[in-house]
C-alpha positions in Angstrom: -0.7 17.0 -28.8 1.3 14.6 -26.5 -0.8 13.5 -23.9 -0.1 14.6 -20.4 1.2 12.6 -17.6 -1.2 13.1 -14.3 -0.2 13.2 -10.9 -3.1 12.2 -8.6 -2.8 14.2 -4.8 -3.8 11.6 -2.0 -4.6 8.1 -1.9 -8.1 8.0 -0.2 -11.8 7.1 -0.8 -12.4 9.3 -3.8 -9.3 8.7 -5.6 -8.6 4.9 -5.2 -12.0 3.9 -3.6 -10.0 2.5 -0.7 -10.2 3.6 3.0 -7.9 2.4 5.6 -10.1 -0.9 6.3 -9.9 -2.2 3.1 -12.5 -1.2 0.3 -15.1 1.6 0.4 -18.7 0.4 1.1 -20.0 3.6 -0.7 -20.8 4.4 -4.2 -17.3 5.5 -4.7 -15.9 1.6 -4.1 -13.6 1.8 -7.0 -12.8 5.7 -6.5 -13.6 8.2 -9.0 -10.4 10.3 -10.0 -8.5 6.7 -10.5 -11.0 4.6 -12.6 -11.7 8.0 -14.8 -8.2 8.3 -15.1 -7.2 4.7 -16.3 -10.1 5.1 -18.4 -8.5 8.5 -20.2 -5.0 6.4 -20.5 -7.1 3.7 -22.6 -8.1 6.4 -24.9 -4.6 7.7 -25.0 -5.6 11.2 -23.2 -3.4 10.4 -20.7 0.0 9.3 -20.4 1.5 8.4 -17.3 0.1 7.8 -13.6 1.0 8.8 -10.8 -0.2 8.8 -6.8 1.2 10.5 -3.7 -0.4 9.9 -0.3 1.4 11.2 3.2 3.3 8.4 3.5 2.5 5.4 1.1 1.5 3.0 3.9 -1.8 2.3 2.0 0.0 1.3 -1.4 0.6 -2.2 -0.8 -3.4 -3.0 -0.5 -4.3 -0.1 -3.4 -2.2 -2.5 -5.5 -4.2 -5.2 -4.7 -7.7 -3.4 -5.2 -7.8 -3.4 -9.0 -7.4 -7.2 -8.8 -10.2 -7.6 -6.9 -12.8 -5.6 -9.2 -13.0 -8.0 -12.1 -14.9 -6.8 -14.8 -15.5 -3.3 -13.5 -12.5 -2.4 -14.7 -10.7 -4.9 -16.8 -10.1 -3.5 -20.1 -8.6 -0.5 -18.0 -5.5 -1.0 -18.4 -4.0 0.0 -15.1 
């Protein structure tokens, strides 16, 4: 079976593991749905990504947050 492309509905906390200040200071700091997602693309689960939010004001700094995790999620491939 092909694997299937994943939309991901909304941009916050548990999804990204970014809230509107910047990064979560809870257990979810690299967000849950996202990291387990990237992680089932690696295995070739997954296909493609995708993200909606309400208005995509919070993209630019998501699209910094992976940068910032290092080794937590470097052979992700995201």
């Amino acid at each position: 079976m092909e694997p299937l492309n994943v939309l991901m509905v909304g941009t916050g906390e548990y999804t990204t593991g970014f809230v509107g200040t910047g990064g979560s200071q809870s257990d979810k700091k690299v967000g849950v749905v996202g990291l387990s997602m990237f992680d089932l693309r690696r295995r070739g689960k997954v296909g493609k990504l995708a993200m909606v939010g309400v208005n995509g004001s919070k993209y630019p700094a998501i699209r910094k947050a992976p940068r910032q995790l290092g080794p937590t999620i470097r052979d992700s491939a995201i």
